[in-house]
Structure formats: C-alpha cells, structure tokens
KOLDOKE-64342 format. One record per residue (C-alpha): x, y, z. Coordinates in steps of 0.25 Angstrom, whole numbers, padded with zeros to 4 digits. Example, Ala and Ser with C-alpha at 12.3 -4.5 7.8 and 13.67 -1.06 7.14 Angstrom:
BEGIN
{site {0049 -0018 0031}}
{site {0055 -0004 0029}}
This chain:
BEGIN
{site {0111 -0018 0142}}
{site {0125 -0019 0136}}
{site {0122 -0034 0133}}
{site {0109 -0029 0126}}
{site {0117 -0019 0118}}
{site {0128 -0029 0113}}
{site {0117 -0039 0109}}
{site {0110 -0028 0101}}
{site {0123 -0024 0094}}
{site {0126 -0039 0092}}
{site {0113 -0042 0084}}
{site {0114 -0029 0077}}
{site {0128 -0034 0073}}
{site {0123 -0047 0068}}
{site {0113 -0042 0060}}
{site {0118 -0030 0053}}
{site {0110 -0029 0040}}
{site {0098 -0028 0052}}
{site {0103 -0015 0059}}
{site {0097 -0002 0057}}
{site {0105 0007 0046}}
{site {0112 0019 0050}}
{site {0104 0018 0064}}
{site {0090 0025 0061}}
{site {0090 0026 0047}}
{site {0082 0014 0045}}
{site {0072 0019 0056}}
{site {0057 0025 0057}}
{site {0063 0034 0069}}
{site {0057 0043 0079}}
{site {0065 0052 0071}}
{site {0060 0050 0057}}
{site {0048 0047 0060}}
{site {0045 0061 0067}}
{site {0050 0068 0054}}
{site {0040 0059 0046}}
{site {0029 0063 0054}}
{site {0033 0079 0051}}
{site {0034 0078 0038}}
{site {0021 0070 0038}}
{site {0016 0081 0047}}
{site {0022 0093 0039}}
{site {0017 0085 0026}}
{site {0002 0085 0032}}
{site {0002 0100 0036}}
{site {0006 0104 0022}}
{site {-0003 0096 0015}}
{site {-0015 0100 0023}}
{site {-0014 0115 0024}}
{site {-0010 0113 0007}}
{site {-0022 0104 0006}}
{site {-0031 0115 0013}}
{site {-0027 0127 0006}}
{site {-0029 0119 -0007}}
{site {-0042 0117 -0002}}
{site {-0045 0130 0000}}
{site {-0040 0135 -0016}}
{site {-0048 0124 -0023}}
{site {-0059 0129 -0014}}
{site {-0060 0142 -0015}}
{site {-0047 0149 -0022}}
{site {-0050 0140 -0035}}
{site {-0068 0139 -0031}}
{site {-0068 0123 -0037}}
{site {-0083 0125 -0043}}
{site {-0085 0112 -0036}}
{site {-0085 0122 -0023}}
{site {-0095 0133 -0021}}
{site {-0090 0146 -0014}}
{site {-0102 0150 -0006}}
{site {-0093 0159 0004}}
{site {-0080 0168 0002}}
{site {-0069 0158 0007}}
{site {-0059 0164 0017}}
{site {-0043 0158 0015}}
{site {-0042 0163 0029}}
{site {-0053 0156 0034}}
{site {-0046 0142 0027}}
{site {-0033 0145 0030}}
{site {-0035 0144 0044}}
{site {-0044 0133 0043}}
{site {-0032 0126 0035}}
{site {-0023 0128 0047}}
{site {-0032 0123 0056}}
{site {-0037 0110 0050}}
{site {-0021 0106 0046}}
{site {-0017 0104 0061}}
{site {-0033 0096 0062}}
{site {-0029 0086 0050}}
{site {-0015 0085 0056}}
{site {-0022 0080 0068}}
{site {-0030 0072 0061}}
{site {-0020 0065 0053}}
{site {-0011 0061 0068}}
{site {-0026 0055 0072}}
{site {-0027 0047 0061}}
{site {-0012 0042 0062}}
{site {-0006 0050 0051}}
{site {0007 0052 0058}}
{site {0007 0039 0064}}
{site {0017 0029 0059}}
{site {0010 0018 0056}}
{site {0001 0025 0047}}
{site {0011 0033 0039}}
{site {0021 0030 0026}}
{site {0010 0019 0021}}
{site {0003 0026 0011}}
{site {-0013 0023 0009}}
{site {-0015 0021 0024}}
{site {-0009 0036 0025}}
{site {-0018 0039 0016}}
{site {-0032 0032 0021}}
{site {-0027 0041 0035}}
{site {-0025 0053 0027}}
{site {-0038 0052 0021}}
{site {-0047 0049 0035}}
{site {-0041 0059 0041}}
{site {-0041 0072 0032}}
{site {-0056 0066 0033}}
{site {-0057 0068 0046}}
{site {-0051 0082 0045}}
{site {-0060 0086 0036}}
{site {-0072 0080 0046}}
{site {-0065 0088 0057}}
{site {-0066 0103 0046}}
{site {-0082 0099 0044}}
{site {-0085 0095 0057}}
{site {-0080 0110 0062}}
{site {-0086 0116 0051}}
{site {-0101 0110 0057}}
{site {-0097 0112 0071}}
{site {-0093 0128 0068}}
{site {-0106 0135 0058}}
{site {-0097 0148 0059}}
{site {-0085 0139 0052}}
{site {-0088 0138 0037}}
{site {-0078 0129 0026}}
{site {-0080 0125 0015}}
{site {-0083 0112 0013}}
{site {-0075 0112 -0001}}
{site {-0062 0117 0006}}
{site {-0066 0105 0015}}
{site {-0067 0094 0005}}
{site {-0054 0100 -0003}}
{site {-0046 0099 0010}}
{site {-0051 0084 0014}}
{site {-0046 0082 0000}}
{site {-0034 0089 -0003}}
{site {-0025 0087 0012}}
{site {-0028 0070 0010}}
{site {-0021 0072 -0005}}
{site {-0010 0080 -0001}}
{site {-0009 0074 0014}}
{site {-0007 0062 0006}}
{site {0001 0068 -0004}}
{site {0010 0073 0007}}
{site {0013 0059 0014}}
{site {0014 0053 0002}}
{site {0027 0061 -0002}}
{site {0033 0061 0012}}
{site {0029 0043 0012}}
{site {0037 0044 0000}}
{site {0048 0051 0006}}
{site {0048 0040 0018}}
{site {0047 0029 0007}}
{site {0060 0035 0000}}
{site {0067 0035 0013}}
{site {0064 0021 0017}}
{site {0069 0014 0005}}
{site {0083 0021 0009}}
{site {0082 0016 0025}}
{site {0074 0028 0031}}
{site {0062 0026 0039}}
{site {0060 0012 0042}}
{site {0059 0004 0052}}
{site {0066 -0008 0058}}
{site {0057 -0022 0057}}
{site {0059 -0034 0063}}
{site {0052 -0047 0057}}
{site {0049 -0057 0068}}
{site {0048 -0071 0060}}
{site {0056 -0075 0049}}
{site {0046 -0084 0043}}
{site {0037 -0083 0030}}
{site {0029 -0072 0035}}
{site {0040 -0065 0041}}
{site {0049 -0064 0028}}
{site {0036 -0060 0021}}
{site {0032 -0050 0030}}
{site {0047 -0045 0028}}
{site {0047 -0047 0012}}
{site {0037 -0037 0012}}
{site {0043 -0026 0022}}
{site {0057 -0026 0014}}
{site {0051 -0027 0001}}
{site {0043 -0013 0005}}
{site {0053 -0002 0005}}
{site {0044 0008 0011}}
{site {0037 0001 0022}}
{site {0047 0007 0031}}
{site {0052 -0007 0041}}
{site {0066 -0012 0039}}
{site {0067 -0027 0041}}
{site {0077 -0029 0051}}
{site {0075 -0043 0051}}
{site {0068 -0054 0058}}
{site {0065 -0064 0070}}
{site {0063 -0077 0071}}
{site {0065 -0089 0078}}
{site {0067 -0099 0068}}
{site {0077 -0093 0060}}
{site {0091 -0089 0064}}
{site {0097 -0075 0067}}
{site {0104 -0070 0054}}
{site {0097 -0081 0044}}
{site {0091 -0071 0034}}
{site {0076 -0070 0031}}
{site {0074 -0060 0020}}
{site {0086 -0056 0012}}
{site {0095 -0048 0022}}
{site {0085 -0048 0033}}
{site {0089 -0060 0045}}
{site {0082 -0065 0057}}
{site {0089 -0055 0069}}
{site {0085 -0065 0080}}
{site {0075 -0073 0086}}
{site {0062 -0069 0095}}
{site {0073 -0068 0108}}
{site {0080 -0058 0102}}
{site {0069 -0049 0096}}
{site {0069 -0037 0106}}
{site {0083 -0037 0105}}
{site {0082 -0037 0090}}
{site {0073 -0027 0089}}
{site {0080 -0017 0099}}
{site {0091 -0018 0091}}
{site {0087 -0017 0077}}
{site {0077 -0005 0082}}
{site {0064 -0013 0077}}
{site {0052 -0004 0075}}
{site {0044 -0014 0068}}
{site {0042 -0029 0073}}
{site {0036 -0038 0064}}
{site {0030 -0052 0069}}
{site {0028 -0063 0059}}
{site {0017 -0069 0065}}
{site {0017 -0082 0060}}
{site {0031 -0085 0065}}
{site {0028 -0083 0080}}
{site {0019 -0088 0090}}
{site {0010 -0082 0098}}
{site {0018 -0081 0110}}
{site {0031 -0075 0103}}
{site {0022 -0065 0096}}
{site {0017 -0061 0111}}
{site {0029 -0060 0116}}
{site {0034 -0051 0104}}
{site {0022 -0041 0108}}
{site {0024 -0042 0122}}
{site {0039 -0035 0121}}
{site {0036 -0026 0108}}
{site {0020 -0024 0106}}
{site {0022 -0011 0116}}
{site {0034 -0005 0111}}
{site {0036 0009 0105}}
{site {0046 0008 0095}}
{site {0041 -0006 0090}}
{site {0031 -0008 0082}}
{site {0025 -0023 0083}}
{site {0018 -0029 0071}}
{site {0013 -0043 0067}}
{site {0011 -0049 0054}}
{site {-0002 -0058 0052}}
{site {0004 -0071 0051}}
{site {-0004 -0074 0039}}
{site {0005 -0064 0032}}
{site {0003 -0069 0017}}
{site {-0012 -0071 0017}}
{site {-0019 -0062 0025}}
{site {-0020 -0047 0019}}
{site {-0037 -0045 0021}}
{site {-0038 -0040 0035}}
{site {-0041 -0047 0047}}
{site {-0053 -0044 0055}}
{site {-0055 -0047 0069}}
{site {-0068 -0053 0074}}
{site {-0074 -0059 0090}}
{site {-0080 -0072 0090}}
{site {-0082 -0075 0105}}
{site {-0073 -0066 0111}}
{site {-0060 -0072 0102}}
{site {-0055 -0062 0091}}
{site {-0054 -0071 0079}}
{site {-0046 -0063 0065}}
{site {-0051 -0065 0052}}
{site {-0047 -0064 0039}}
{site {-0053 -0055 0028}}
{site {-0056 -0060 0013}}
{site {-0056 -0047 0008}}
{site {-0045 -0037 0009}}
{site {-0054 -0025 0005}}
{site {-0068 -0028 0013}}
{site {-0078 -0016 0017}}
{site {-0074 0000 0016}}
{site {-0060 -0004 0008}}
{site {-0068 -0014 -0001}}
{site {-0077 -0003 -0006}}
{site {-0067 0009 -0005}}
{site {-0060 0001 -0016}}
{site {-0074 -0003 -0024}}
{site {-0075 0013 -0023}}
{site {-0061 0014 -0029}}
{site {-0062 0005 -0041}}
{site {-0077 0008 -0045}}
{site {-0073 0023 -0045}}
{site {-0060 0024 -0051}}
{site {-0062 0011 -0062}}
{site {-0076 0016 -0067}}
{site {-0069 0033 -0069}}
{site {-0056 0024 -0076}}
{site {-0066 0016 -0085}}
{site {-0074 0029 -0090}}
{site {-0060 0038 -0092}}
{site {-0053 0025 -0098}}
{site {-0066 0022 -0109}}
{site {-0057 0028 -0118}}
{site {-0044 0022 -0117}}
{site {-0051 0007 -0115}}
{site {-0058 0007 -0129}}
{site {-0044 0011 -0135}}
{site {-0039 0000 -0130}}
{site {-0048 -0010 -0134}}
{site {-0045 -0004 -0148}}
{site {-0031 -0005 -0149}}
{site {-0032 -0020 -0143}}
{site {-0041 -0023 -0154}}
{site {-0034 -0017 -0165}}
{site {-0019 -0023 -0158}}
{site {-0023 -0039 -0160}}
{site {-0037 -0048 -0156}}
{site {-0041 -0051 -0146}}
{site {-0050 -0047 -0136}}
{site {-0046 -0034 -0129}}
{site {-0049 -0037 -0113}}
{site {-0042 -0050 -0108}}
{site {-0045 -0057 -0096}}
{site {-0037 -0061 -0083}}
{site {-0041 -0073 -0074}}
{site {-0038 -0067 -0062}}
{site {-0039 -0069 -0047}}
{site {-0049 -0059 -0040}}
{site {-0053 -0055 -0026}}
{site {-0052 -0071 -0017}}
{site {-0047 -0079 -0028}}
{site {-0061 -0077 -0038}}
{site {-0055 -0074 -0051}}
{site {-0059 -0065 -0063}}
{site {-0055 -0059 -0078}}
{site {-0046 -0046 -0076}}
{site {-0048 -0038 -0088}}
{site {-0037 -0033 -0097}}
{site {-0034 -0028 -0110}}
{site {-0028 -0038 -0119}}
{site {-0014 -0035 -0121}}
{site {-0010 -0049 -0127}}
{site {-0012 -0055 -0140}}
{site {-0023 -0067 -0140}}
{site {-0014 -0077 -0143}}
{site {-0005 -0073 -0132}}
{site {-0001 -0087 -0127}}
{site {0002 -0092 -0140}}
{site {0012 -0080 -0141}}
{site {0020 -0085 -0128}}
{site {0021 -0099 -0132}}
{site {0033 -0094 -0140}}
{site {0039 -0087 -0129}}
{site {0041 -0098 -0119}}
{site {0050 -0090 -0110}}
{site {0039 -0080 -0107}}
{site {0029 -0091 -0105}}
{site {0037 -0094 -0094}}
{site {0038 -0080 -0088}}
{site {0023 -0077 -0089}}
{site {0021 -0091 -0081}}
{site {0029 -0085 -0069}}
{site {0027 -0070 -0070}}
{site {0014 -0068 -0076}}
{site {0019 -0057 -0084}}
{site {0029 -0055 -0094}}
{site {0036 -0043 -0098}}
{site {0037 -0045 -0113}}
{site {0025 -0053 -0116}}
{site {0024 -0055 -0133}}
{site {0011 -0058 -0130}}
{site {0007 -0042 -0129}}
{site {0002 -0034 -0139}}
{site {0006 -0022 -0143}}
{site {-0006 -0013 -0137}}
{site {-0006 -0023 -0126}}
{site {0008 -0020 -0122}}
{site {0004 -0006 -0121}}
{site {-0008 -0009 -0113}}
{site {0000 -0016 -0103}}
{site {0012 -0006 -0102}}
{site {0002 0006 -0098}}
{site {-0009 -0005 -0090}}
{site {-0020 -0002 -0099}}
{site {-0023 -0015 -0100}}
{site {-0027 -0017 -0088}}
{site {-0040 -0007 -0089}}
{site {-0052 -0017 -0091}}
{site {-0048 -0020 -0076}}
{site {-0055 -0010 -0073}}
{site {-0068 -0018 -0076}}
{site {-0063 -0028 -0066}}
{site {-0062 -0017 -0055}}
{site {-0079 -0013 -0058}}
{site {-0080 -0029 -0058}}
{site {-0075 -0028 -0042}}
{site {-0064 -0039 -0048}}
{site {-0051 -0028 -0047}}
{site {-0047 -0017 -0040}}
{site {-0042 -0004 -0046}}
{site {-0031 -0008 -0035}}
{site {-0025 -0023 -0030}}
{site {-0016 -0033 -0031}}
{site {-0011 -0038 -0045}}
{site {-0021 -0047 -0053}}
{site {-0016 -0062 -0051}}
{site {-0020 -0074 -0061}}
{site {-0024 -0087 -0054}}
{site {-0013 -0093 -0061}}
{site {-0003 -0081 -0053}}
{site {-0010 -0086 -0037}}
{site {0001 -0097 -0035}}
{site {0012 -0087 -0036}}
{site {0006 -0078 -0027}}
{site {0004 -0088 -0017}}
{site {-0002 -0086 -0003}}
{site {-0001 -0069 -0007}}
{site {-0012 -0073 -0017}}
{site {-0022 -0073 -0006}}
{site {-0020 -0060 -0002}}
{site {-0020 -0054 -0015}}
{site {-0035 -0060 -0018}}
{site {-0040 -0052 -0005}}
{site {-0043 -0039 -0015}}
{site {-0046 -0037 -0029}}
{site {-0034 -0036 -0040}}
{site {-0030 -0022 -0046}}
{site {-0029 -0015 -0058}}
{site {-0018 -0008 -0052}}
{site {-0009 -0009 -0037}}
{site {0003 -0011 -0030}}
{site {0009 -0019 -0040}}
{site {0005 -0010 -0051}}
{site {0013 0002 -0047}}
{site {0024 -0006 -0041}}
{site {0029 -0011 -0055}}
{site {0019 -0019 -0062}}
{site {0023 -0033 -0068}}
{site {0038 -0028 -0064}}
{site {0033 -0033 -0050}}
{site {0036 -0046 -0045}}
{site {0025 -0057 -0041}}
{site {0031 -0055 -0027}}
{site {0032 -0040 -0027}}
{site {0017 -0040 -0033}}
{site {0012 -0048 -0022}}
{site {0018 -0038 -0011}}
{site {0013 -0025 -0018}}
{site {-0001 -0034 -0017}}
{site {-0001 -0038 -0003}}
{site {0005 -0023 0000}}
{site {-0007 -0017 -0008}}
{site {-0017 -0030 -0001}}
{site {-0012 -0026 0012}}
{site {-0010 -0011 0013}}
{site {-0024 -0007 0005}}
{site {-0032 0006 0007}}
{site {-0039 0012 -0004}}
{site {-0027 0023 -0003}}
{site {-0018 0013 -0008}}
{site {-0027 0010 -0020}}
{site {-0027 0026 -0022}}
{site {-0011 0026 -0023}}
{site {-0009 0013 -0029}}
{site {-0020 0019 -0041}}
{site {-0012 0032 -0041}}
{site {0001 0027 -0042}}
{site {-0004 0017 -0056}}
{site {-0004 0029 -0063}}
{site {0010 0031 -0064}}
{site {0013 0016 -0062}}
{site {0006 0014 -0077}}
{site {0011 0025 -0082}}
{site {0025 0019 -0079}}
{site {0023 0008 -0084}}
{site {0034 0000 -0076}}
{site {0030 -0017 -0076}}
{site {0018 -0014 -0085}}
{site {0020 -0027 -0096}}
C-alpha cells in the first residue's frame, strides 16, 4: 500500500500541469452534482405549478374567445389538480432520465425529453379524466398546460445550463478525461474536447504505446504512460471519463481495457468509432446468418427526422416568403436603380452527396467585378485562400448593406422549397473550397446546406475554416429538430449584431 501511494504521488509530481486544481474544483462530484439536480428539481417545481396557473388565467380568468365556457370554473377545483399533477410530471420527467447525468447540460437533447414527457403527462391528465365520468377538465386548461410547462420547464434549464456553462469556463464542473491513443484520431477526438469550453471533460492527458511519457501531444496535454500504467494513472488523476481511440489499439488491448473498467461506478467507459473523421450518418445494425454485420448510413436525416425537418422548412420558409413579399421587391428596386446587372446571382455549389446546384442570392457585386480586382493583386490573393474578403471593392453600395444585415441571402429561401437547403446546416462550400475541407467534406455532404447554423451565430466570416468545420461536424453530429429551433432563434439577434457579416 505504501509503495502504491509513493508511486501515485511520484506520477502526480512528474506531471503537474495534469493534477486536479485545488482538489475538487475541476470535478463533476457527488457533491455538485446532487446541488445540480436540486436546483434542476426546484427549477421543475416552479415552472410547472407557474405553468398551471397560467393555464388556468389564459383559460378562464382572461375567457380566450378561442375557448368556450360551458360551465362555471372552480380555482379550487384546479388548484388542487395543480398540486397534484406537479409531483405526476416530476415523476415523469425521472422516468424519462431528466435528472440523469448523461441527458442533462446538452441542450436540444434535454429539450426532445422535455417535450415527450410533458406529453406523456398530459396522456396521464386525459387518460384519468375517461377513466373518472364524475372528474370533469377542461380540455383548454389541458392543451395550455401541455403547452406552457415545456416553454418554461425549458426556459428554466436553460438558465440554470447557462449557469453551469459559466462555471465550467472558470474550472467548475467537469470532469477529468483520459485519451487512450495518441494518434490521429486520438489528438482529434481531443482537439475537439478542449476547443469546447462547455462540454464539461478536462483533458488530463493521454496513453499510448508508441509515444514516450512527457512527449507532448496537443499544446500542454502529454502522454502520462503507457497501457501498463493505465489504472494506476487513472486512480491517480481521478479519471471519470476514459476515452479509447479505437484505431490505435487492437482487439485484445481493447478487451482487456473493459475487463478492468467496463463495470466500474465511478468510470465511465467510451469508445470513439475508429472511422472518426468520416462517419457522422448513424450506424444501423443488421443479422445475416446469425453474424451481426454495421453499416453505414448515406443519409444523416433518414425517416421521422428527414420529414420533421421538410415540416420545418416548408412551413416556416412559405409564412417568411409571404410576410417578406414586401421587403423582396424593394430590394430588387434599389439593386436595379444602384448599377446593371441582373439582381439574383448564382452560386455553383455542392449539395446533398456531392450533386451540385445554383444558391440564389441577391447580387451585391458590380458586373465587372473581376476586372475590378485585377487591380488589387494582394486581395486576389486573399480571396484565393480565404474565400472571402473583408473589404472587397468589388461591393456596391446597397450590396454592402445587404450583406452587413444578410439580406442577401433571402432568394435561398427558394432553394429551401426546391428541397436543395435547409433553413438550418453546415455552411455552403464551392467545389473549388472541397480540397480544403479534406476528408471533413464527406461529412458535411451527408445533409443539406443552411441559410442560417452553427456557424452563423458563432461569428460568421470572422470564423475560421477550421472553427467552421467543427461548428459543422458539432451541428452534423448532435441534430434534433430542437437544435434547429435554437440555432433559428439565436439568428435573430446574431443578424441583428451584425459581427463577421462582409
């Protein structure tokens, strides 16, 4: 025991920058996570019982005309229904894992459980309701309950996730990773965890075979050991998550890793596909003969989510087009009157599996815009790396404007009825921009290119190519038509803003 203990203390000394701060502080604990799931509780409780009261004025204190009042309501009545149902949809929420860690802190996932399980709580009021002729209630107070406790249940997480996300960029709430394998996939799989702030897992550093203890692998993170030293590492660096780049080990190793850490309590286990930059579609799982064999998905969206989103662009694009009727003709006026030209321009770009189309946009550059840059060889040679310039002489003056408020970009919204964009996706890329994107363009061709996403809130053509593609992959990988919702509610104020608009 006393020879473990020096070991421990030895590795720990050797690699200093690897040791926990100030003991717990960079730690999900026992002891914070129970005071999360209080508040989350508390939160819950609040909104639900505010959410069935305000039920119950829209209903009947305030008589929307879109209600009938067939019978004089009794606040009584209500109020004890209201005390009742909150402990029901507490319950509800548990059974759905609304308290569990894994389904907390990420947002649209949250949501998505937020959503089927007021359902379900609503099921449950109905279902009682049949069951019991003498119990009468209002179908209204009902629909404005289903309604109003997803809004604010969500409203509240959302401010206590913030809260979270605040406290992890200062060293709160998160939890110790190891990375084991320190090749490509490996310092990717890592790239990605440090560069996210919020997902709460501090990289403590890797393992590997290959490379020698102390040799760094990402900026300050080092290899701690190799295989033989893994439990002895992961005791003392109190590792919660243990992250296996597949590619790097073989089968055996792998085994052998999940023979001493699949069961553990305090570890949680997790293995990266192994085909880390090209698979985002889904696997499915299918028997021929007996013998399990994986495939691969072409299509990220396929069945309920493909036509969930359809819903979403149909809907939203056709209500935009016929409240924006106005807007789009002053447009195509004051491009007209500015200089000649035709006012919609054309983008080759790449679509859904490599098929290419035209992106509409207003024109915002004069006609003779390549004669324009010959004279300006140094931005010649900035656009032919970046794409995009910041002060681009070849912009007219409404153009500049169109672009700076992301007006021009409207006449995608006859792409989107066209089924050849999405309200919501990964940036547009030229076939002229693949190269750059390397073996990350694969991934971003599995779904349709958006008006508006990740990148758009995140800063626009301030974003870097490299940043770009990890807002992408994030959005690629981590989609739920709940994220669409937020990433659509957070343009507003993103174009309004106007930061890396040019």
């Amino acid at each position: 025991m006393e020879s473990s203990t020096t070991q421990h203390r030895a590795l720990a000394d050797v690699h200093p920058g690897a040791r926990p701060r100030d003991g717990e502080r960079t730690k999900l604990g026992r002891r914070n996570w129970g005071i999360f799931i209080v508040a989350l509780l508390l939160s819950d409780v609040i909104m639900a019982g505010l959410a069935l009261r305000i039920a119950y004025l829209l209903r009947f204190d305030l008589a929307l005309p879109i209600f009938r009042l067939e019978a004089e309501p009794s606040f009584l009545f209500y109020q004890r229904l209201a005390i009742l149902m909150t402990p029901v949809w507490l319950v509800v929420f548990a059974l759905n894992g609304l308290y569990q860690e894994e389904n907390l802190l990420g947002g649209p996932k949250e949501y998505s459980l937020i959503f089927r399980s007021t359902t379900i709580g609503v099921m449950v009021a109905l279902i009682v309701e049949f069951l019991g002729p003498e119990l009468t209630i209002a179908r209204g107070w009902v629909l404005l309950s289903w309604i109003l406790i997803i809004t604010l249940a969500s409203t509240g997480r959302f401010g206590l996730r913030r809260v979270v996300y605040y406290l992890r960029r200062r060293g709160y709430f998160l939890s110790p990773a190891l990375i084991v394998g320190a090749n490509d996939e490996g310092k990717s799989v890592a790239e990605q965890l440090l560069t996210w702030e919020t997902s709460g897992l501090r990289v403590v550093g890797f393992v590997d075979q290959e490379a020698p203890p102390n040799s760094p692998v990402i900026g300050s993170v080092t290899v701690l050991g190799d295989l033989k030293q893994l439990e002895e590492i992961v005791d003392t660096f109190g590792i919660r998550e243990l992250i296996l780049a597949t590619s790097s080990l073989s089968r055996e190793q792998m085994l052998n890793i999940f023979e001493a850490f699949g069961f553990l309590k305090d570890v949680n286990l997790r293995m990266s596909s192994g085909l880390f930059e090209i698979i985002t579609t889904g696997l499915n799982v299918k028997e021929f003969a007996y013998v399990p064999l994986v495939g691969v998905n072409r299509l990220r969206l396929t069945g309920t989510d493909r036509i969930l989103k359809a819903l979403l662009d149909y809907s939203l694009t056709l209500v935009a087009l016929l409240i924006l009727a106005p807007v789009l003709l002053t447009i195509v006026i004051a491009i007209k009157l500015d200089s000649p030209g035709p006012v919609i321009f054309r983008r080759r770009v790449m679509g859904i599996n490599g098929s290419t189309f035209n992106a509409f946009k207003f024109r915002t550059m004069f006609s003779d815009g390549d004669e324009i840059l010959r004279g300006f060889p140094n931005l010649e040679k900035t656009l032919a790396e970046d794409h995009k310039l910041k002060s681009d002489p070849r912009v007219t003056s409404v153009g500049s404007f169109l672009r700076r408020t992301s007006l021009d970009e409207l006449p995608q919204l006859i792409n989107v009825l066209r089924r050849e964009m999405s309200l919501v996706g990964p940036r547009m890329i030229s076939p002229d921009e693949m190269a750059k994107y390397q073996t990350w363009g694969l991934n971003l061709l599995t779904v349709q290119p958006g008006i508006t996403g990740l990148w758009q809130v995140s800063g626009r053509s301030d974003v870097s190519y490299d940043e770009r593609v990890r807002l992408d992959m994030h959005y690629i990988r981590n989609w739920t038509i709940w994220l669409d919702f937020q990433l659509l509610w957070q343009t507003l104020p993103a174009v309004i803003k106007g930061t890396g608009a040019y």
